[in-house]
N, CA, C and O atoms as CSV, one atom per row, in Angstrom:
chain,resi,resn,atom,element,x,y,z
A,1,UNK,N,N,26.505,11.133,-0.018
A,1,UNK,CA,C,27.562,11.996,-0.511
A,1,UNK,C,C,28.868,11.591,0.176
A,1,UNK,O,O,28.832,11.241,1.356
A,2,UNK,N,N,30.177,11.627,-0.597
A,2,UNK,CA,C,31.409,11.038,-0.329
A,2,UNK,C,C,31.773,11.636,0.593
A,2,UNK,O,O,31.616,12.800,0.226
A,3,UNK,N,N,32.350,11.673,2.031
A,3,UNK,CA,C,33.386,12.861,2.626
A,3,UNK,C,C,33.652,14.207,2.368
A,3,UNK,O,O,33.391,15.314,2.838
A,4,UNK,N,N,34.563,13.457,1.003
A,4,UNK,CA,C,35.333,14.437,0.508
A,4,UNK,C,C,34.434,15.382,-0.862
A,4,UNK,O,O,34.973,15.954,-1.809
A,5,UNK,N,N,33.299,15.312,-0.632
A,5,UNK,CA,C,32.692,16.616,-1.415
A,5,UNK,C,C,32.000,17.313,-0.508
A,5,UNK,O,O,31.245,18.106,-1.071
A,6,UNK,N,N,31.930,17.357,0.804
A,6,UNK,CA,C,31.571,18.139,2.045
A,6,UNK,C,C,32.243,19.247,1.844
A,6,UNK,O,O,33.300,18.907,1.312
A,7,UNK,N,N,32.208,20.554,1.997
A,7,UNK,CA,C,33.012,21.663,2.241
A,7,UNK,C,C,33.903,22.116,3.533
A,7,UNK,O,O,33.124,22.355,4.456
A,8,UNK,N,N,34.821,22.252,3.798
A,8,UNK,CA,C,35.717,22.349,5.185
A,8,UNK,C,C,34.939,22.667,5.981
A,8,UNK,O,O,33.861,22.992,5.483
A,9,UNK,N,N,35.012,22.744,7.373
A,9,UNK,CA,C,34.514,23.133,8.217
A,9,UNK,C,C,35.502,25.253,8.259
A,9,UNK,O,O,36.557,25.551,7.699
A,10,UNK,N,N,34.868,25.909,8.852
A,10,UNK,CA,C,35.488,26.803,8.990
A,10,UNK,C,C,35.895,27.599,10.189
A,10,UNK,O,O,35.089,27.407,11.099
A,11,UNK,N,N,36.748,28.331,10.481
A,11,UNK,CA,C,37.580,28.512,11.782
A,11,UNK,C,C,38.037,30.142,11.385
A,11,UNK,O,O,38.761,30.531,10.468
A,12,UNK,N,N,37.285,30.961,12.500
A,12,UNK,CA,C,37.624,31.818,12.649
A,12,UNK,C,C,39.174,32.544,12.807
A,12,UNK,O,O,39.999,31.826,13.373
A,13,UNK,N,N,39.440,33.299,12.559
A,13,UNK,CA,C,41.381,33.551,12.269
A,13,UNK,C,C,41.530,34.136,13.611
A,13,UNK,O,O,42.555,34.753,13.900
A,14,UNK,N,N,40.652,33.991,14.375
A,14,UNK,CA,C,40.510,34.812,16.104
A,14,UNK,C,C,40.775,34.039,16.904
A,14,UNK,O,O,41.576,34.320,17.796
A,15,UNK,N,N,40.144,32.769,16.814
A,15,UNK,CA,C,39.941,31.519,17.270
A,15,UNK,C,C,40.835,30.562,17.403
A,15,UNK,O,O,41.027,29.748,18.306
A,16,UNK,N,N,41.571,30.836,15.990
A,16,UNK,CA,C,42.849,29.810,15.714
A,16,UNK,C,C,44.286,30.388,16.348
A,16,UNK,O,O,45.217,29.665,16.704
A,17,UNK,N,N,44.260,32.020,16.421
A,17,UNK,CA,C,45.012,32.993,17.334
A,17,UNK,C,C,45.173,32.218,18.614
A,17,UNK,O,O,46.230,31.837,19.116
A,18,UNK,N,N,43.629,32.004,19.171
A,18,UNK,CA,C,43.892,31.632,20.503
A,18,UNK,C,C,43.986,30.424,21.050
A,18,UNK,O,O,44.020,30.251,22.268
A,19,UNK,N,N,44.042,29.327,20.030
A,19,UNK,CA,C,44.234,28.403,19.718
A,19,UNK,C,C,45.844,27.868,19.950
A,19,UNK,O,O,46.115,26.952,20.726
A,20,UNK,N,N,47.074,28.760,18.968
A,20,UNK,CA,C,47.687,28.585,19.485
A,20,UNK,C,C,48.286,29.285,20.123
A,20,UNK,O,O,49.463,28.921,20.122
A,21,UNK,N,N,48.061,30.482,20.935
A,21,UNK,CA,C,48.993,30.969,22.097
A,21,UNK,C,C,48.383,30.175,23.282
A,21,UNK,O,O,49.048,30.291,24.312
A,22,UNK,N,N,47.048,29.235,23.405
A,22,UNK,CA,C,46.949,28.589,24.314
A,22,UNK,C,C,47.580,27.100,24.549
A,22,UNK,O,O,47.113,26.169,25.204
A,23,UNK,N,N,48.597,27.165,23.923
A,23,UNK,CA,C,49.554,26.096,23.680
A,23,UNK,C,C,49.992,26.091,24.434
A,23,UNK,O,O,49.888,27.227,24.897
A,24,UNK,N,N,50.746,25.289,25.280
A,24,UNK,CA,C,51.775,25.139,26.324
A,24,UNK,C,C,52.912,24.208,26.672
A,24,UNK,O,O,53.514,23.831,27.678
A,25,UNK,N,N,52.923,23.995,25.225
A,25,UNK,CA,C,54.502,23.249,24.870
A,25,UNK,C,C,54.386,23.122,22.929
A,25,UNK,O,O,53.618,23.555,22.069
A,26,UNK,N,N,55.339,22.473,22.951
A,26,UNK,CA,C,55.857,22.356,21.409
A,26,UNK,C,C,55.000,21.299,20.844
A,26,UNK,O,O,54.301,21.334,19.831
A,27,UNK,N,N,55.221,20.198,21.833
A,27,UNK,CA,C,54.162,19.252,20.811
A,27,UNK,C,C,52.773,19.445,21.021
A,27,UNK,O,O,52.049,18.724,20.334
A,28,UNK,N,N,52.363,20.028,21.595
A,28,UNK,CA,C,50.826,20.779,21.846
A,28,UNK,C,C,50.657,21.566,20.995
A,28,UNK,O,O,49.730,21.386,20.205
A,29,UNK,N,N,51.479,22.668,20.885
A,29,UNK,CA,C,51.640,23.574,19.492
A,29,UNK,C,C,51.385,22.647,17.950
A,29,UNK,O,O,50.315,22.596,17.343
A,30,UNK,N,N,52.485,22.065,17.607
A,30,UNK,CA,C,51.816,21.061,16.965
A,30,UNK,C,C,50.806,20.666,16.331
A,30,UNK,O,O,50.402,20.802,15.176
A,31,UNK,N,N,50.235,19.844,17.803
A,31,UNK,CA,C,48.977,19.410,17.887
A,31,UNK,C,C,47.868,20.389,17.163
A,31,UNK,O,O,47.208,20.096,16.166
A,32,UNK,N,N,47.830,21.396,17.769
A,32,UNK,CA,C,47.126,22.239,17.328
A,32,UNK,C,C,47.246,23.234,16.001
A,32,UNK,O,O,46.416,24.002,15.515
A,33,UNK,N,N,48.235,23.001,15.716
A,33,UNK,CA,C,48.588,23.486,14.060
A,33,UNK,C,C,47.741,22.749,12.932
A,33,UNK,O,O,47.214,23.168,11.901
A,34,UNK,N,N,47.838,21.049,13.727
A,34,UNK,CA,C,47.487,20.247,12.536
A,34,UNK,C,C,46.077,19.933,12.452
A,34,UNK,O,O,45.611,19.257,11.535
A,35,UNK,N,N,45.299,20.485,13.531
A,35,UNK,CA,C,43.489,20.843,13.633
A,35,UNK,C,C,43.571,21.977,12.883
A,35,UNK,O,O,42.678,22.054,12.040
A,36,UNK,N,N,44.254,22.777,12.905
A,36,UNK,CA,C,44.002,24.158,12.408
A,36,UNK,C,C,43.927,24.126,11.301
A,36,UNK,O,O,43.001,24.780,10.821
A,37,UNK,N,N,44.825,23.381,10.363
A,37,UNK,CA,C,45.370,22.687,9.354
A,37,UNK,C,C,43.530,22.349,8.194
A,37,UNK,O,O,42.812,22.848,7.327
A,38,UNK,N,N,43.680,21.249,9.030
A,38,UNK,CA,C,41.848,20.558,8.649
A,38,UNK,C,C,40.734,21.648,8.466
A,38,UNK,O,O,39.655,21.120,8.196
A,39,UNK,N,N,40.684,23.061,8.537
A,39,UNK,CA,C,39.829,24.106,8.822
A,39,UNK,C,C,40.072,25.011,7.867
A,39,UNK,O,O,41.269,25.274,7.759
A,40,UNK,N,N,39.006,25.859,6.778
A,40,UNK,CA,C,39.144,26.906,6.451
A,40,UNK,C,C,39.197,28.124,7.324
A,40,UNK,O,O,38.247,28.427,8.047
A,41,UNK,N,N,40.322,28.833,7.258
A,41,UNK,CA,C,40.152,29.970,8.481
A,41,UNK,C,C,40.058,31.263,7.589
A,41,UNK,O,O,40.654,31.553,6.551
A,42,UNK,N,N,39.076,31.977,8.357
A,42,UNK,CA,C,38.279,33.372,7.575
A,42,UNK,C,C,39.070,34.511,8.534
A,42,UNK,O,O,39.149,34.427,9.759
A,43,UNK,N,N,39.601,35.524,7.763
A,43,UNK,CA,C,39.802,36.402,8.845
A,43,UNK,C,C,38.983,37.683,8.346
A,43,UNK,O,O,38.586,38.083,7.252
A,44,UNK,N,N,38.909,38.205,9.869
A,44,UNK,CA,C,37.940,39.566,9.518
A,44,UNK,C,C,38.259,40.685,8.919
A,44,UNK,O,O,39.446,41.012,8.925
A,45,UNK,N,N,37.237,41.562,8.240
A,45,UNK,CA,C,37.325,42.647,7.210
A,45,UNK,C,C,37.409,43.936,8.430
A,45,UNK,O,O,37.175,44.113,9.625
A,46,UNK,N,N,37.931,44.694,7.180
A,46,UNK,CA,C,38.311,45.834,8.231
A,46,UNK,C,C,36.790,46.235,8.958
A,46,UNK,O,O,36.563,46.626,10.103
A,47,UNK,N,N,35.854,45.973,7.813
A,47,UNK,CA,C,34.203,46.780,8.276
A,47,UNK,C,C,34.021,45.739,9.505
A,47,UNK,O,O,33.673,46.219,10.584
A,48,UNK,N,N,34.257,44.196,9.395
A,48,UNK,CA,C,33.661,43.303,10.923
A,48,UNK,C,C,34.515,43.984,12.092
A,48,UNK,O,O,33.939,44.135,13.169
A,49,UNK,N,N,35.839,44.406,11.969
A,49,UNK,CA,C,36.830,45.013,12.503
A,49,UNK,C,C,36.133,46.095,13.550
A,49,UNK,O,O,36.166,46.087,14.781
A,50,UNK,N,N,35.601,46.868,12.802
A,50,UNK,CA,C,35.023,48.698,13.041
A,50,UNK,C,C,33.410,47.964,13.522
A,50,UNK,O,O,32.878,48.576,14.448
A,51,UNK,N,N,32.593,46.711,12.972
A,51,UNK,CA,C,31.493,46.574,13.647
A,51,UNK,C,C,31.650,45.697,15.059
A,51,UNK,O,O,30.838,45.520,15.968
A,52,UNK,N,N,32.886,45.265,14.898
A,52,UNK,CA,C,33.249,44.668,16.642
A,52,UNK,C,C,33.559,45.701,17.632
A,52,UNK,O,O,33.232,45.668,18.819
A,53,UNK,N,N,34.271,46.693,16.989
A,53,UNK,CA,C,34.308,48.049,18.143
A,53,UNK,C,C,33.145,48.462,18.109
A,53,UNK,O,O,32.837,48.409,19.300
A,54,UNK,N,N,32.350,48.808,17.616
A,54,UNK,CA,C,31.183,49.315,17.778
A,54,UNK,C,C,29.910,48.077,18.977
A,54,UNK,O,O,29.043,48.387,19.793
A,55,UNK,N,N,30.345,46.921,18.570
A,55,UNK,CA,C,29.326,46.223,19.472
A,55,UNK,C,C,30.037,45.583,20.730
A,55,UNK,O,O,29.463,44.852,21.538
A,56,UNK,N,N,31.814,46.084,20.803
A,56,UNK,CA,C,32.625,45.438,22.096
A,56,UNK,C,C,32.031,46.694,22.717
A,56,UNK,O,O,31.696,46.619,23.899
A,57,UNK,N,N,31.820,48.119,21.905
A,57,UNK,CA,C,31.916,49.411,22.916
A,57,UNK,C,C,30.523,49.129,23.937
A,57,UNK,O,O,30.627,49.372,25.139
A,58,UNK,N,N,29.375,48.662,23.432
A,58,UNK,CA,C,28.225,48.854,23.715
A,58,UNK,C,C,28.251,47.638,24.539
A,58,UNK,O,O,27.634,47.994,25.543
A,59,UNK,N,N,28.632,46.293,24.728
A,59,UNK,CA,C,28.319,45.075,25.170
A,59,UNK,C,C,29.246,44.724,26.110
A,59,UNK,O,O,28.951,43.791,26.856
A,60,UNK,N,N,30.682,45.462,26.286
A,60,UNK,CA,C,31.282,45.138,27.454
A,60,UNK,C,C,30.972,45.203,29.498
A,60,UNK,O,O,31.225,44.535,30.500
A,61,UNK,N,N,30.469,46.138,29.208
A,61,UNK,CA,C,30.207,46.448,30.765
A,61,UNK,C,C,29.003,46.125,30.619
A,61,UNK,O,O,28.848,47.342,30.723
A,62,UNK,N,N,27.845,45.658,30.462
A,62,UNK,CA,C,26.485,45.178,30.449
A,62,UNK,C,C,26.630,43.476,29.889
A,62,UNK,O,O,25.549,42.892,29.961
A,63,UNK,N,N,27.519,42.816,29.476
A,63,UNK,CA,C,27.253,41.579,28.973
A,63,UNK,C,C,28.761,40.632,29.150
A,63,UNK,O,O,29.014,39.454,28.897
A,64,UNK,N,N,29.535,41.688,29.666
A,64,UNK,CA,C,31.199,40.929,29.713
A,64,UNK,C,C,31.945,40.376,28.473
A,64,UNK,O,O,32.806,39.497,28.492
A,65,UNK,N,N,31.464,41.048,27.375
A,65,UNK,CA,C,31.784,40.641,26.047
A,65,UNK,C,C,33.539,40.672,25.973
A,65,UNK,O,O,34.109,41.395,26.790
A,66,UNK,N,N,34.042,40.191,25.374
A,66,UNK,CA,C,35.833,40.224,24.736
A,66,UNK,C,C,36.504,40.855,24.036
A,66,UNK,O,O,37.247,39.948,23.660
A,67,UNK,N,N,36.924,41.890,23.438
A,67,UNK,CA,C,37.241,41.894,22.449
A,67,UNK,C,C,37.344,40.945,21.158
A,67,UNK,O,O,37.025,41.381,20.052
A,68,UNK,N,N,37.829,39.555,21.353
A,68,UNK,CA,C,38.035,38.727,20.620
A,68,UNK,C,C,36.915,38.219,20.267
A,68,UNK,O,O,36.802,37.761,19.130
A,69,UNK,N,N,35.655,38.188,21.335
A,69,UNK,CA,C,34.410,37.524,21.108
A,69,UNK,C,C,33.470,38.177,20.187
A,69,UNK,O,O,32.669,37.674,19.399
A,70,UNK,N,N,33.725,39.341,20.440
A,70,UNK,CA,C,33.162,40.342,19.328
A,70,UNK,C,C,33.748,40.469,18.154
A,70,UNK,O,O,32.876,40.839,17.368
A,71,UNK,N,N,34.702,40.365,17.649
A,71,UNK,CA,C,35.192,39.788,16.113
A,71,UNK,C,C,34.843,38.768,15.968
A,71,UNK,O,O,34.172,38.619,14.947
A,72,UNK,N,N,34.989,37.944,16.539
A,72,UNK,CA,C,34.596,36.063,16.285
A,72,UNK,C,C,32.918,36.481,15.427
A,72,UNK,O,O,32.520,36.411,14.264
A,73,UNK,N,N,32.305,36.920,16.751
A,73,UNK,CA,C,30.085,37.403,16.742
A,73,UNK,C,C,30.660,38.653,15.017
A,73,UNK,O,O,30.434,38.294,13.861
A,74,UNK,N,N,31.089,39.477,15.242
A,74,UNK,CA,C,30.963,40.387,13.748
A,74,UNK,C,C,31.259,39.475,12.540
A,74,UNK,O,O,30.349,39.441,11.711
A,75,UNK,N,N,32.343,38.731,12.276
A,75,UNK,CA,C,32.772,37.998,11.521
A,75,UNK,C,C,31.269,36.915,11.076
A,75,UNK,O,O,30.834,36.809,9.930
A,76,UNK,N,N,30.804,36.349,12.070
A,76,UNK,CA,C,29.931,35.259,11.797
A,76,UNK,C,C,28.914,35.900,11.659
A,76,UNK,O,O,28.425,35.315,10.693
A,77,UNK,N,N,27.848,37.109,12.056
A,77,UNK,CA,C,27.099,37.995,11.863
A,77,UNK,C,C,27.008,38.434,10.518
A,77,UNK,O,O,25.957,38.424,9.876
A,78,UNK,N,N,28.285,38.883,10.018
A,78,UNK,CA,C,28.410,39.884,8.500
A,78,UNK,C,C,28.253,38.622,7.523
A,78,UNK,O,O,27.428,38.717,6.614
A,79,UNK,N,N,28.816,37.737,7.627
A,79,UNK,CA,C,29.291,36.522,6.548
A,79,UNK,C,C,27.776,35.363,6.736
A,79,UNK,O,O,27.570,34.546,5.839
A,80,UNK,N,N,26.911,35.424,7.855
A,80,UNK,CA,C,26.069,34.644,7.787
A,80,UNK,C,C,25.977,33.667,8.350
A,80,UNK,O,O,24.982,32.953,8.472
A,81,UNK,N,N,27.563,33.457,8.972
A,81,UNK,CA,C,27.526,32.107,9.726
A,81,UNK,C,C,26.921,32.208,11.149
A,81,UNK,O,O,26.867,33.226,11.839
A,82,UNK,N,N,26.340,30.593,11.555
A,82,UNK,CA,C,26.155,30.365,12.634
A,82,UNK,C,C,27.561,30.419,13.934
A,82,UNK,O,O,28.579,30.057,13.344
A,83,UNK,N,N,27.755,30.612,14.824
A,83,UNK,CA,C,28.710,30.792,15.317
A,83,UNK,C,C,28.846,29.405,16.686
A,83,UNK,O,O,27.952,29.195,17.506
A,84,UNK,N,N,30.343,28.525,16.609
A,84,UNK,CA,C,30.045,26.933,17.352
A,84,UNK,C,C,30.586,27.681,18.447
A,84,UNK,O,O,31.438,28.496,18.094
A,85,UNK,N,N,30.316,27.637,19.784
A,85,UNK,CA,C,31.384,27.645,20.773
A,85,UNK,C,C,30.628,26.862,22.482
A,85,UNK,O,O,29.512,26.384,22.689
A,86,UNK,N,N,31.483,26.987,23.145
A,86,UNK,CA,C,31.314,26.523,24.693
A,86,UNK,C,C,30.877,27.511,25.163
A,86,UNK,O,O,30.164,27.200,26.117
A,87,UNK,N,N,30.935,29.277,24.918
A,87,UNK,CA,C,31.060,29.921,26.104
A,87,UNK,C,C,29.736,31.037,25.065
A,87,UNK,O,O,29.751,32.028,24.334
A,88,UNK,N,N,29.034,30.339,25.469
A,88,UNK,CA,C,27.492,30.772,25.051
A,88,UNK,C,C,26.854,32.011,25.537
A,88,UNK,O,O,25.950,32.582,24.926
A,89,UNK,N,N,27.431,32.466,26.827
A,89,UNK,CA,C,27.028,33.577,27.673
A,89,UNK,C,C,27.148,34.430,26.854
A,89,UNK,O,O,26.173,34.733,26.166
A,90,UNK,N,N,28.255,35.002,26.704
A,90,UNK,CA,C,29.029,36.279,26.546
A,90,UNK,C,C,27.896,36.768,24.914
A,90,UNK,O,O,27.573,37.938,24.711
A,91,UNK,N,N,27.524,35.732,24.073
A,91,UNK,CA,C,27.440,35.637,22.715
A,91,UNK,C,C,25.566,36.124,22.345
A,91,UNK,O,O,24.998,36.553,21.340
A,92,UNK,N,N,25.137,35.794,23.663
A,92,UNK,CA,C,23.528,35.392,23.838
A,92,UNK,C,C,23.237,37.567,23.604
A,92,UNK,O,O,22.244,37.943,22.982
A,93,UNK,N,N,23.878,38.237,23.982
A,93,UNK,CA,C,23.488,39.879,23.541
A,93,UNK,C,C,23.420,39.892,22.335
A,93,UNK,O,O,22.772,40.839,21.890
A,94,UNK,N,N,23.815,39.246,21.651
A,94,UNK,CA,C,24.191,39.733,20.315
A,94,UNK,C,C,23.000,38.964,19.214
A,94,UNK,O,O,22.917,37.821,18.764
A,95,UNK,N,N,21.968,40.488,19.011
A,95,UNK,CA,C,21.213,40.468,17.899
A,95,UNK,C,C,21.425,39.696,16.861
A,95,UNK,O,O,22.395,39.948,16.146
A,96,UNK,N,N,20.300,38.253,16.462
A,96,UNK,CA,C,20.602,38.025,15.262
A,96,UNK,C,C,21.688,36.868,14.977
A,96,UNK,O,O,21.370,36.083,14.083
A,97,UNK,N,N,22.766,36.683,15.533
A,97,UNK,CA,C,23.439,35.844,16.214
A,97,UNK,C,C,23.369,34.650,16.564
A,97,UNK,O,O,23.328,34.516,17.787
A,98,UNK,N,N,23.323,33.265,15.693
A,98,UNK,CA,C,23.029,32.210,15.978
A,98,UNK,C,C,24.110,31.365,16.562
A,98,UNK,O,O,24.864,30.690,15.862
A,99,UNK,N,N,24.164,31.417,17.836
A,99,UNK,CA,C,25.037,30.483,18.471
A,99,UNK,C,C,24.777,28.732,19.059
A,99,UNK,O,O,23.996,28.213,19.857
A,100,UNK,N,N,25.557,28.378,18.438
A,100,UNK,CA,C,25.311,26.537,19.101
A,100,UNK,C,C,26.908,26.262,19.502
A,100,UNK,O,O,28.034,26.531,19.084
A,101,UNK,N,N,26.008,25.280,20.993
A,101,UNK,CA,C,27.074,24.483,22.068
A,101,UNK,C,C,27.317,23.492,20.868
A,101,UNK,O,O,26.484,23.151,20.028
A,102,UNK,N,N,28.605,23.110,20.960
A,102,UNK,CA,C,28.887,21.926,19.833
A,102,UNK,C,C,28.189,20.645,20.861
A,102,UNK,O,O,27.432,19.900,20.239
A,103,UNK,N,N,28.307,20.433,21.839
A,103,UNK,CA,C,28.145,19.285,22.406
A,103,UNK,C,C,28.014,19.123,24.032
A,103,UNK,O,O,27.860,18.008,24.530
């Protein structure tokens, strides 16, 4: 199959948030616009919204969960996706929840 009949990869609208306020100059900004760029980005429904408060309320002080990490986990939870990241800890409470280290 060609490349280009692959479907985008996809990028959380949480992710890409922190993406670029973790910028730290202009051409870094940039930089990171034009990855962002390459990515379908999903943002969350009001219901993943109301099921991230509900599982930040329960998972913060027992698991060190994020706010942000818990929209990222509701978002990929409700919609079906597997969820890619580095920081595997925080993610491992969460029922159901298929998380993979990219590498």
């Amino acid at each position: 199959m060609a490349i280009s009949q692959y479907p985008r990869p996809i990028l959380s609208g949480i992710a890409a948030i922190e993406a670029i306020f973790g910028s730290q100059s202009t051409s870094e900004l940039k930089q990171v616009r034009a990855v962002i760029a390459t990515f379908d980005v999903v943002w969350p429904s009001d219901a993943e919204f109301q099921n991230a408060a509900n599982q930040f309320g329960k998972l913060k002080l027992s698991h060190g969960i994020g706010i942000l990490d818990a929209i990222s986990a509701s978002t990929a939870l409700t919609r079906g996706y597997d969820l890619a990241t580095f920081n595997v800890k925080h993610f491992r409470a969460i029922s159901g929840l298929t998380v993979i280290k990219p590498y």
